[in-house]
N, C-alpha and C positions, 0 to 999 in steps of 0.2 A: 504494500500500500504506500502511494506516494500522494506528493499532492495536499490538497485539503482535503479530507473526510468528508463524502458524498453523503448524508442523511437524506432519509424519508423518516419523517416524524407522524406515529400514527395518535392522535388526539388532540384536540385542539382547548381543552379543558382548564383548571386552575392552576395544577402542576406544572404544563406546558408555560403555561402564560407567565407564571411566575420562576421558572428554571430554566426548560429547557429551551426556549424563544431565547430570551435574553444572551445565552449560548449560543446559539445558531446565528445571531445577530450579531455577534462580536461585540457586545457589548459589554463596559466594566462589570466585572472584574475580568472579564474573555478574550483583551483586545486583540491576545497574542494567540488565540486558538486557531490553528489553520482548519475550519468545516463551513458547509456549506450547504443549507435545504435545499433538497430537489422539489418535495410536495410536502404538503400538512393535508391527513386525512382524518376526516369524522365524518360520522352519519350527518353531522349539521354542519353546511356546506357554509352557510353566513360566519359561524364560528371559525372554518376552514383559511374562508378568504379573509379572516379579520389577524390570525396571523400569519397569516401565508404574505400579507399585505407588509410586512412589519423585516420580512427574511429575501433578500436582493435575487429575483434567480424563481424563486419557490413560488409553486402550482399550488390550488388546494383540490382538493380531490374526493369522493367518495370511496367508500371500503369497497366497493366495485369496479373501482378504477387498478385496486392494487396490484391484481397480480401481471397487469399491462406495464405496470410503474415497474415494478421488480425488472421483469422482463427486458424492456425496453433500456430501463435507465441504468440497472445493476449497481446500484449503491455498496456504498463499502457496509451502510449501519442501518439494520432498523429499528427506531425506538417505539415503544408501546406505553403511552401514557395514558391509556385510556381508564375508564373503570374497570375494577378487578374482574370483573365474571366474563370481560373479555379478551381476557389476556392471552388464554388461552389458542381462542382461534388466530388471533392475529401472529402469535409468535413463531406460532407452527404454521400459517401460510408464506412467513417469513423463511424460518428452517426450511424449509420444503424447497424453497425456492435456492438455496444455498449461503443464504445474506444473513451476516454477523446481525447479533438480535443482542438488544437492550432494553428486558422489561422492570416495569418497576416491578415494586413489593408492595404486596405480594405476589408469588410468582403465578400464583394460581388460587383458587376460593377451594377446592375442594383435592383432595389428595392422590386421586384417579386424574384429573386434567395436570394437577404437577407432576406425576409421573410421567405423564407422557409426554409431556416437554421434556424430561431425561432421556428417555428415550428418543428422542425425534435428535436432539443435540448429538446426540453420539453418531446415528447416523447420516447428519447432514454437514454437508464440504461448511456452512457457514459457523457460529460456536456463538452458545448463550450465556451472556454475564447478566446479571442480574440485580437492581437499583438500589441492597440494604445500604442505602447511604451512610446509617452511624458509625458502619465500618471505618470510615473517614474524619469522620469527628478528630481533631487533635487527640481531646482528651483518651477517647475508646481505643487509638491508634497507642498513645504512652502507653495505658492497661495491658493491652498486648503484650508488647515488649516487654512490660514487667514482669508478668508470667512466664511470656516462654522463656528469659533468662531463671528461673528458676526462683526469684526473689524471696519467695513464699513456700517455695517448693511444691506439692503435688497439690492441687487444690481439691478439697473432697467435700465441700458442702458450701452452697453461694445460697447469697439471700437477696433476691431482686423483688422492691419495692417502687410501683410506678403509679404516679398521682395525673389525672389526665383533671385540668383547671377547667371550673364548669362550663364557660363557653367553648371552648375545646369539645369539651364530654355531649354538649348539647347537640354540637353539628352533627355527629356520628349518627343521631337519633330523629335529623332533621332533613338530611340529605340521603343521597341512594343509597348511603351504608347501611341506612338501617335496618335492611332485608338480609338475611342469613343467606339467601339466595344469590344476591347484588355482591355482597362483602364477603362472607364468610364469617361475620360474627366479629366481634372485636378479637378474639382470643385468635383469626387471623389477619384483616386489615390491620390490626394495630401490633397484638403482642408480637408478630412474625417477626419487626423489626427486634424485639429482647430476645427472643429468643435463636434468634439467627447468632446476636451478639455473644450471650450466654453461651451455642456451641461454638463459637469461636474461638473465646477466653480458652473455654476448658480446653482446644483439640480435641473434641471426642462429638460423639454420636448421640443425642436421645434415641433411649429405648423403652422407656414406658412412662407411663404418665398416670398420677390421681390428682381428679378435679373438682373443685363446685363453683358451678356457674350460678349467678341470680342476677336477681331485678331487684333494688333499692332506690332505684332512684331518677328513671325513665320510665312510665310505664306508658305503653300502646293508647290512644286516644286519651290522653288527661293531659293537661297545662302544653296543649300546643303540640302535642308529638303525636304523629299519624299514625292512626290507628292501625296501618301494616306492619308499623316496628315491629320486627320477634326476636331482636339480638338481643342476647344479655350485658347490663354495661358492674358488672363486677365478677372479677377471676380469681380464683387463686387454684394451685396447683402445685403439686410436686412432683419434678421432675428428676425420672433416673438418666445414667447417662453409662453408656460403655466399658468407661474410664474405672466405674466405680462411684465418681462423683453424685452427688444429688443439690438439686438446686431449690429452693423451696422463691415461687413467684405471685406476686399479688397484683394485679391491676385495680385499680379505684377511680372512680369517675367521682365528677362533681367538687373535684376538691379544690382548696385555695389557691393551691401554689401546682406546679406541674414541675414534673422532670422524675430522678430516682435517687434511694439509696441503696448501694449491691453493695452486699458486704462478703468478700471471699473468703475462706478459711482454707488454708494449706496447711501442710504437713510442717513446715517451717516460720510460718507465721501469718498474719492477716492485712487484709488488704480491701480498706472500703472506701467506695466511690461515690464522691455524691457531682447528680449533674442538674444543672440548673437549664430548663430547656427554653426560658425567656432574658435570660441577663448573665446571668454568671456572675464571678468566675464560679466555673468547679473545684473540687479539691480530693486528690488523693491522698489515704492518710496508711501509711505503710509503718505493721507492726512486727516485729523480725529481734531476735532474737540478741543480733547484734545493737538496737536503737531504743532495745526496751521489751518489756515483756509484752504478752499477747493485750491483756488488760489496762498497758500504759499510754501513754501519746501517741509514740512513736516519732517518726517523720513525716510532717504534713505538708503537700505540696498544693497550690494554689496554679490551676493552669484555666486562661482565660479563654472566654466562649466568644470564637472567631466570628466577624461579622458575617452576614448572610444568611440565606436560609438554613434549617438544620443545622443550625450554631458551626455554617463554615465547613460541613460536610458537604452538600450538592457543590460548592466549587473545588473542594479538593477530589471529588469523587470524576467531576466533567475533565477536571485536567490530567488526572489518570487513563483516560477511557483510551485516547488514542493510542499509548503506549500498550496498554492489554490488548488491543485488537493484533497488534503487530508479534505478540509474543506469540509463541506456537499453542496449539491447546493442549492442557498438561501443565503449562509451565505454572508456580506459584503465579498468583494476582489477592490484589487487596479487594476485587469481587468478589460476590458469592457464586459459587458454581452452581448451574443446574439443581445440580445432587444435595447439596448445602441447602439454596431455598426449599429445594420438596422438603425435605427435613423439616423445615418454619413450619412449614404451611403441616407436613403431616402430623407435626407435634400441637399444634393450633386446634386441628379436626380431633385429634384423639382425644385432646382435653375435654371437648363438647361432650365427645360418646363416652367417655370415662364419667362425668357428672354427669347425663342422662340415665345411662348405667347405673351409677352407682358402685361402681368397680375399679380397682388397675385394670387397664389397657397397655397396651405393649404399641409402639406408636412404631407405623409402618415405617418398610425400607423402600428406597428404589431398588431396584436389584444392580443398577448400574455400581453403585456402591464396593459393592464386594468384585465389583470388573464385568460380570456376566450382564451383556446385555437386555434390555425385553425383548 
């Protein structure tokens, strides 16, 4: 791939308009990206041409136009910003076609359509990265590091704690998320993001999950929320992991402030995070052996929440993209792979059926995982 980066951007919706337009238009913080739209497609073609209008060069187009657009024009990327429960068909008429695919997150609403996005990935000349932005976050990017240097040493029990601030918690219940059908529930549109994070921290796999999902605090036709809602807006779960580790996870709506506290505990000492998902700063407070005991200070590090969306994750994640496209597939990336988001999204779905249940569930694989194809 040389050149500037040929994108067809599929959605022309809030996420577009506020990330990935502003990108394709070389606009600050972008000036130095070399890409360039070919179309902007949505079912709503006025929305299409309002920022197809905004991108030098760029058509807009309907989803019936698409597989002419591929064809014809053979883009290096295509991105899928549309709503979740379409992610699916778009990424794989993408793959099919052989063109590098960039969807958000989540990678799919249900754990049979993200499967088979693993599957399609493996078999198509193009390769699927996938939009867990926090991956990029400054802060989530340190945590990394500090684990897999071993700082704490083996981590064997996290405690993620995530406050969604009541306007926040409200849209989910007001807009198309609010169908289990549309989204997948909060416990995927939303938690996929922690949880993608979570097996990242650890390197390891979820393999089973206990959950209880409820309603406190949304309910279906009272104070404004449409009587189709059927998502639940509070989570909690505990999650097994490969490793050994277990992770214990709470989502809560409605609340004052928004962001998390995850508190890690290794084999060598502890390590809790706390993130601010409107101002910052954050702060890492690392408890080890050498700086103090598990129950003392320790060392507390203060790292600040980069401007932009996703506190500075969607531009560190867009200035990444060109260089992942270019590396072979296989090669490490600070993307999630295919395999990685089905994981989200199947550990998301298992929590539903484990609280409806009332059971442990064993939260699916792709079988790409272990190397065997579907």
């Amino acid at each position: 791939m040389t050149g500037a980066l040929r994108v067809v951007l599929i959605g022309a919706g809030r996420r577009t308009r506020k990330v990935y337009g502003p990108w394709l238009a070389c606009l600050p913080p972008h000036q130095e990206q070399p890409v360039a739209a070919l179309a902007v497609v949505d079912t709503d073609v006025r929305a299409a041409r309002e920022v197809a209008a905004a991108l030098p060069g760029a058509a807009a187009a309907r989803p019936s136009d698409l597989d002419h657009i591929l064809a014809s024009e053979r883009p290096d990327l295509v991105i899928v910003a549309t709503p979740d429960a379409a992610h699916r068909d778009y990424a794989m008429q993408a793959l099919t076609a052989g063109v590098a695919t960039l969807v958000e997150k989540p990678l799919a609403t249900t754990t049979e359509d993200a499967f088979a996005l693993v599957h399609a990935d493996t078999v198509s000349r193009g390769r699927l990265l996938v939009g867990h932005n926090l991956r990029f976050t400054n802060l989530h990017t340190h945590v990394r590091a500090l684990l897999a240097d071993g700082h704490i040493g083996t981590v064997t029990v996290a405690d993620f704690h995530y406050t969604l601030n009541a306007s926040h918690s409200r849209s989910y219940f007001t807009r198309w998320h609010r169908t289990r059908a549309a989204s997948g529930g909060l416990e995927v549109t939303k938690a996929s993001h922690h949880l993608d994070l979570l097996a990242w921290w650890l390197g390891s796999q979820p393999a089973a999950v206990t959950a209880e999902l409820a309603r406190r605090n949304y309910f279906p036709g009272a104070d404004g929320i449409p009587a189709d809602a059927d998502i639940h807006d509070s989570l909690s779960a505990l999650i097994e992991y490969t490793s050994g580790a277990t992770a214990r996870y709470t989502l809560t709506t409605d609340a004052p402030t928004e962001g998390y506290t995850c508190t890690l505990r290794g084999t060598a000492g502890v390590c809790t995070v706390r993130y601010d998902a409107r101002s910052g700063p954050h702060t890492v407070q690392l408890r080890t052996a050498s700086n103090g005991d598990a129950g003392g200070d320790g060392a507390r590090r203060q790292i600040a929440r980069e401007e932009g969306p996703h506190a500075g994750a969607d531009r560190r994640m867009l200035t990444a993209l060109p260089h992942a496209l270019r590396q072979q597939p296989g090669a490490p990336t600070q993307f999630a792979t295919a395999a990685e988001a089905a994981l989200a999204v199947a550990t998301g779905t298992a929590m539903y059926e484990a609280s409806r249940q009332a059971r442990r569930l064993p939260v699916p694989q792709p079988h790409h995982i272990s190397g065997e194809p579907r």
